[in-house]
Backbone as CSV, one residue per row, in Angstrom:
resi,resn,N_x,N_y,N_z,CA_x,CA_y,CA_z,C_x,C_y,C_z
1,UNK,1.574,38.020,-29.545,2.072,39.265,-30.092,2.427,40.189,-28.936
2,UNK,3.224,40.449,-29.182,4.213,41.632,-28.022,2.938,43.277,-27.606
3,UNK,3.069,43.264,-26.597,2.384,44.901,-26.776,2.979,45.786,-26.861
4,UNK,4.359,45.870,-27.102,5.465,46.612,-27.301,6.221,46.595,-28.575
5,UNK,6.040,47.956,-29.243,6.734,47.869,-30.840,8.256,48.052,-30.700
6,UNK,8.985,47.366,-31.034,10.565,47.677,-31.043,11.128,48.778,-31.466
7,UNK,10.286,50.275,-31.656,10.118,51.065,-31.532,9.993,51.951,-30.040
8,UNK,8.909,51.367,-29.542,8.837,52.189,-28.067,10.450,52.139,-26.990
9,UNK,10.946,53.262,-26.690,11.482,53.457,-25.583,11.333,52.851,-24.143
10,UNK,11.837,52.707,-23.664,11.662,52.234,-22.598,12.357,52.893,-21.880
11,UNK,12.021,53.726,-20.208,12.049,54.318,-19.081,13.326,53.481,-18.597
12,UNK,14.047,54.476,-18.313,15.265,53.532,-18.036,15.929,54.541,-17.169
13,UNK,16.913,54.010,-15.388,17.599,54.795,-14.950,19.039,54.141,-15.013
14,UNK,19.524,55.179,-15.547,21.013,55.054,-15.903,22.022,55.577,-14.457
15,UNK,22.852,55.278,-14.135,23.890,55.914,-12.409,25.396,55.860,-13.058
16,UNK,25.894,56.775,-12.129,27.348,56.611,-12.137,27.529,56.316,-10.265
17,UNK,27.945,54.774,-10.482,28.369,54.412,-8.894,29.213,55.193,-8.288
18,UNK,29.369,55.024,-6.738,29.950,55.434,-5.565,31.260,54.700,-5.654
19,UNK,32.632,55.462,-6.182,34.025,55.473,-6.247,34.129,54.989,-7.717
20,UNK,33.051,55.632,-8.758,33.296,56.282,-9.772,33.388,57.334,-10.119
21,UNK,34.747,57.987,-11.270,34.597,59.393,-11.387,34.638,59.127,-13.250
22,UNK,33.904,60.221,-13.868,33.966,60.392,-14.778,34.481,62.261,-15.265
23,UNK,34.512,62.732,-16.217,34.992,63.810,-16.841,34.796,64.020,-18.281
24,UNK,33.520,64.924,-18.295,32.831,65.239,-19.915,31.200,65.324,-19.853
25,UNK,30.838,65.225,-20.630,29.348,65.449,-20.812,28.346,64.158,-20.975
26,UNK,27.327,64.609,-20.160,26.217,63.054,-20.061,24.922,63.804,-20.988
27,UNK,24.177,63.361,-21.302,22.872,63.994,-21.934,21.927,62.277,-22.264
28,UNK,21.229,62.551,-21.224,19.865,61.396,-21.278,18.644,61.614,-21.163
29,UNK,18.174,60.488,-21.812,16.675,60.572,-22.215,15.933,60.145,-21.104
30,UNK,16.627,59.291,-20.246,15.731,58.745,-18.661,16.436,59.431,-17.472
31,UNK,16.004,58.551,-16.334,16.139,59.440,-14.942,17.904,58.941,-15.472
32,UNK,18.836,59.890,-14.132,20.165,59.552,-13.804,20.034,59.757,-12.285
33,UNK,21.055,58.780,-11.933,21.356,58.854,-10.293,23.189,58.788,-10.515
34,UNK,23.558,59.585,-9.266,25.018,59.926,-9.707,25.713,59.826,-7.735
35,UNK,26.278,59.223,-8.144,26.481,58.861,-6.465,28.385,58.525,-6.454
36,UNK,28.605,58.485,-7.146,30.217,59.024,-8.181,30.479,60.098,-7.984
37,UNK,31.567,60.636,-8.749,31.933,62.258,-9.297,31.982,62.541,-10.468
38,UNK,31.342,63.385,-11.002,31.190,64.012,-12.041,32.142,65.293,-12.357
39,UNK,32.853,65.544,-13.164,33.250,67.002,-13.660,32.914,67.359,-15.291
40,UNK,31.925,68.037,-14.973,31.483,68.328,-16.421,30.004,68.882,-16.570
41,UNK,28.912,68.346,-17.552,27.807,68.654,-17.443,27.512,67.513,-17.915
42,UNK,25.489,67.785,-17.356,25.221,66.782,-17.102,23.056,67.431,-17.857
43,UNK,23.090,66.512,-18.824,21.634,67.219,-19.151,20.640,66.142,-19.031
44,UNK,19.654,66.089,-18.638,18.321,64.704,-18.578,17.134,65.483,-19.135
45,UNK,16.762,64.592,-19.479,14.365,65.150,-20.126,14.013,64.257,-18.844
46,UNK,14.389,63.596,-17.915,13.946,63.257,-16.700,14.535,63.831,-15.644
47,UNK,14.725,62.885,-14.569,14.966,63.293,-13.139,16.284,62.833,-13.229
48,UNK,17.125,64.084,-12.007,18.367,63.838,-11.992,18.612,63.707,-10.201
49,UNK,18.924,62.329,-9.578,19.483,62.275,-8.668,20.598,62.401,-7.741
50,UNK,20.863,63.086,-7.259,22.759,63.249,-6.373,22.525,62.447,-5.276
51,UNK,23.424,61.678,-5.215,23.298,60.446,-4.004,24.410,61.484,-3.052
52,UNK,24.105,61.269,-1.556,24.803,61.589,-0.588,26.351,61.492,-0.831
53,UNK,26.328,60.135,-1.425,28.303,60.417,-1.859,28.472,61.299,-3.182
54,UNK,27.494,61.546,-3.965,28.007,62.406,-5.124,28.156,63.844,-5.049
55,UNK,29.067,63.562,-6.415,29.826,65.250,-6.503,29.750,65.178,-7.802
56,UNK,29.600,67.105,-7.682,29.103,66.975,-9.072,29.778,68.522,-9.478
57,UNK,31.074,69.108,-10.162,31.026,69.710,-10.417,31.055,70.599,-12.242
58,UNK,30.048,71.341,-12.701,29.783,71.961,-14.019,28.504,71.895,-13.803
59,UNK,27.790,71.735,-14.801,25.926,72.107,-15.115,25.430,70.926,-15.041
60,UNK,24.177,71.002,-14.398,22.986,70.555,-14.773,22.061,70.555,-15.041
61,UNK,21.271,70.219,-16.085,20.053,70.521,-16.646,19.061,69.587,-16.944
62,UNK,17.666,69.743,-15.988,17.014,68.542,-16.025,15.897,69.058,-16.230
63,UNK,14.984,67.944,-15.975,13.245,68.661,-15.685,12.889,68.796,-14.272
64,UNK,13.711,67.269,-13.409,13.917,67.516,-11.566,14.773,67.199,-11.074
65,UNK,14.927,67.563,-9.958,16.060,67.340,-9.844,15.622,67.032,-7.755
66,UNK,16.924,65.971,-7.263,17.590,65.657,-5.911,18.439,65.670,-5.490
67,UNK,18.880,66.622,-4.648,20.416,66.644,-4.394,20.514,66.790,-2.947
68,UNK,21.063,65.791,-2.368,21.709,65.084,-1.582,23.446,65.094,-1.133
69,UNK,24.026,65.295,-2.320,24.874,65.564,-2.509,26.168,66.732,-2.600
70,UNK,27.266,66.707,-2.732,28.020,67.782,-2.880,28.016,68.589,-4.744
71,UNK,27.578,69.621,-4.463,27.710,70.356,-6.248,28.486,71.703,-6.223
72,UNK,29.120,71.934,-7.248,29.639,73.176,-7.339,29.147,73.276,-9.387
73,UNK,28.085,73.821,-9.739,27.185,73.925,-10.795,26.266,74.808,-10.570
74,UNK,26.477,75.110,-11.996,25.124,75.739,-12.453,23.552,74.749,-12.435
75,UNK,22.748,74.730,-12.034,21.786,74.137,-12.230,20.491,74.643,-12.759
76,UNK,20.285,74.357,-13.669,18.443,74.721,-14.336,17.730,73.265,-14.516
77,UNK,16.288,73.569,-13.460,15.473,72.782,-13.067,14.046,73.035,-13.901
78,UNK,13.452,72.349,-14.901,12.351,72.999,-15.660,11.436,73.061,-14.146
79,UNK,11.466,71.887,-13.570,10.362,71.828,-12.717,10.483,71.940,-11.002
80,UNK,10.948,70.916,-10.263,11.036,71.059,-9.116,12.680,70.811,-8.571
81,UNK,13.652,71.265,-7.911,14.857,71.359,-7.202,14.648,71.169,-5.666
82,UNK,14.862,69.783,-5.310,14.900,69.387,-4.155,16.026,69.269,-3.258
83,UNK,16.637,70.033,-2.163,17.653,70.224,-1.735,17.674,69.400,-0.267
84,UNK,17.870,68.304,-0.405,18.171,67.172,1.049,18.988,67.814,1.636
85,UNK,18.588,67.114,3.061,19.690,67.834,4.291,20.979,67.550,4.611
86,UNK,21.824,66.395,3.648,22.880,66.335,3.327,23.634,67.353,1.917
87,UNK,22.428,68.041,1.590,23.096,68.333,0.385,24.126,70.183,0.864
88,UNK,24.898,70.006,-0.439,25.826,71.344,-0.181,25.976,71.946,-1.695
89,UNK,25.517,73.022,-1.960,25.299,73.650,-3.123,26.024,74.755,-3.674
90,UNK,27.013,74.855,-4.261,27.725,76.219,-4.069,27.387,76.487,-5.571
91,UNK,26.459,77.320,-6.336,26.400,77.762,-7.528,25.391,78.462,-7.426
92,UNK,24.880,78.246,-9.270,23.532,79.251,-9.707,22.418,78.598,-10.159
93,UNK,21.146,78.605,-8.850,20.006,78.023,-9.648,18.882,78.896,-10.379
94,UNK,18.472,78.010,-11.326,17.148,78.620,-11.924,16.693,77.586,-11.966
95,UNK,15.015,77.934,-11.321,14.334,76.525,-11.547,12.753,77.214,-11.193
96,UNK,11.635,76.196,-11.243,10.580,76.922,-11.363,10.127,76.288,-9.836
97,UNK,10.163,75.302,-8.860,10.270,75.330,-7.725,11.362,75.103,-6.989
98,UNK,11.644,75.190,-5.904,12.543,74.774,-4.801,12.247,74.824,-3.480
99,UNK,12.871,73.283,-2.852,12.356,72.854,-1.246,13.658,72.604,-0.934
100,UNK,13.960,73.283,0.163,15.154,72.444,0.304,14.529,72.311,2.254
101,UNK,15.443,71.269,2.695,15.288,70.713,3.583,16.047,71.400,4.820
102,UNK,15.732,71.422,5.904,16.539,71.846,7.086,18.029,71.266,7.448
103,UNK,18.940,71.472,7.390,20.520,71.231,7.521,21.086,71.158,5.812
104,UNK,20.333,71.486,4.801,20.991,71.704,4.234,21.662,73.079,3.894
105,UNK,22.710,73.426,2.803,24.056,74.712,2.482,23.650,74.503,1.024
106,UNK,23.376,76.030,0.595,23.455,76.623,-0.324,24.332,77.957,-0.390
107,UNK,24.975,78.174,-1.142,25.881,79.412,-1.574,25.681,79.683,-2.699
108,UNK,25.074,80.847,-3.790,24.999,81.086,-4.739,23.546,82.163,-5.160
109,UNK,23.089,82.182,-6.248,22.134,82.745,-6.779,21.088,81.899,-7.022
110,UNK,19.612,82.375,-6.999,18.219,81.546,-7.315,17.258,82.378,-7.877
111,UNK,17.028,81.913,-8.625,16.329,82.608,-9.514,14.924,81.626,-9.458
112,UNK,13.856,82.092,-9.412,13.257,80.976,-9.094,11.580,81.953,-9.747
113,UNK,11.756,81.840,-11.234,10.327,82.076,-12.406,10.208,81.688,-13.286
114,UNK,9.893,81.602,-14.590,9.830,81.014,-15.926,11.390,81.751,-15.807
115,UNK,11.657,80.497,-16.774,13.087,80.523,-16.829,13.555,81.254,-18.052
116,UNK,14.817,82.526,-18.207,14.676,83.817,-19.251,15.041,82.964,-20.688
117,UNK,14.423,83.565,-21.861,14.434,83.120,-23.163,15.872,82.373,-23.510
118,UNK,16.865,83.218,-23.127,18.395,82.664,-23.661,18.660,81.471,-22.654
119,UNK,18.660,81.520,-21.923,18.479,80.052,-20.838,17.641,79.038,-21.222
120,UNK,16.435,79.109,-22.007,15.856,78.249,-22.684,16.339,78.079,-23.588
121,UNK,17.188,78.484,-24.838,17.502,78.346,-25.743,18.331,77.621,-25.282
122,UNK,19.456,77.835,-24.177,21.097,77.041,-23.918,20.565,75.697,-23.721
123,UNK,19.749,75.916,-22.659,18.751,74.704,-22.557,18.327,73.297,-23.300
124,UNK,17.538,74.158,-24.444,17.198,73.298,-25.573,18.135,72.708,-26.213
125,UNK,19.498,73.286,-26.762,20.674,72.730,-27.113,21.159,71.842,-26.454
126,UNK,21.319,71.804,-24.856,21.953,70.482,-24.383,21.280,69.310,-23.859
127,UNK,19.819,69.935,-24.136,19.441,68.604,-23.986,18.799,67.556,-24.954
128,UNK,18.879,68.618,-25.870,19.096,67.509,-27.553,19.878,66.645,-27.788
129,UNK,19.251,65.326,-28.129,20.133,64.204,-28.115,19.823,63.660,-29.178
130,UNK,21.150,63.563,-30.583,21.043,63.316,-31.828,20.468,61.750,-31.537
131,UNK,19.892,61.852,-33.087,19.683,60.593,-33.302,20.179,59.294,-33.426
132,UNK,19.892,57.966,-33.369,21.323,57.170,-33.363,21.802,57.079,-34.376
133,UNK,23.044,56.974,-35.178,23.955,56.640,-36.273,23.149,54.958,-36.779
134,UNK,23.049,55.172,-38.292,22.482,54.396,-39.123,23.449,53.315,-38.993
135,UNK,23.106,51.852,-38.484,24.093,51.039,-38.419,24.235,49.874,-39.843
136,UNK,24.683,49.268,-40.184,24.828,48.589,-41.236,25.051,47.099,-40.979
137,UNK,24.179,46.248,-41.119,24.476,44.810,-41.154,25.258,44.383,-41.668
138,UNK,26.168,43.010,-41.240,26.948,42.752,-42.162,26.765,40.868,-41.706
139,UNK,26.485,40.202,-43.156,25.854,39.094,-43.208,27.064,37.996,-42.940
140,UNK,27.522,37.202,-41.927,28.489,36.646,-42.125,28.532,34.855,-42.451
């Protein structure tokens, strides 16, 4: 017997590769690593990685976040915002910590306390992720 109900989730990291670009909205339930280009937003209930080749420009909204990478975004971090010494940041953070590393560029605003009520609310909206669509067997 399985110890796993076909029910349980499973921890899963999802990426957009290096000399991929996409355009529109991501919203996941596991980590993301993004080492591609992104234009759009981008929401996780996990960790969100920027690989040294990624770019990322619109929102992100995670619980943590690594960036390594090039961003021009808004970013809200529930928890920790880690800024590598490759990374280059031109936006607005809110997050409840931040480290960033020696040689890295930031340009923008930081807000850095419990994060304000309407920001939680925008929050909560994008990182709601409907349920899946009822699929229908078909016996052949």
């Amino acid at each position: 017997m399985s110890k796993h109900s076909t029910n349980d989730i499973s921890p899963s990291i999802n990426f957009l590769a290096n000399g991929t670009s996409m355009a529109g909205e991501i919203k996941s339930n596991g980590d993301f690593r993004i080492d591609g280009t992104l234009e759009g937003s981008i929401s996780s209930k996990g960790k969100i990685v920027v690989g040294s080749s990624g770019k990322v420009k619109g929102e992100i909204v995670c619980q943590n976040a690594d960036i390594s990478g090039d961003i021009k975004a808004k970013i809200v971090v529930h928890e920790l915002l880690t800024l590598k010494s490759t990374a280059v940041l031109n936006g607005d953070i809110f997050t409840k910590k931040l480290a960033i590393e020696p040689g890295a560029y930031f340009t923008g605003t930081c807000n850095m306390h419990d994060i304000p009520g309407n920001v939680k609310d925008e929050i909560q909206k994008k990182t709601e992720i409907p349920a899946p669509k009822e699929q229908t067997k078909v016996n052949v």
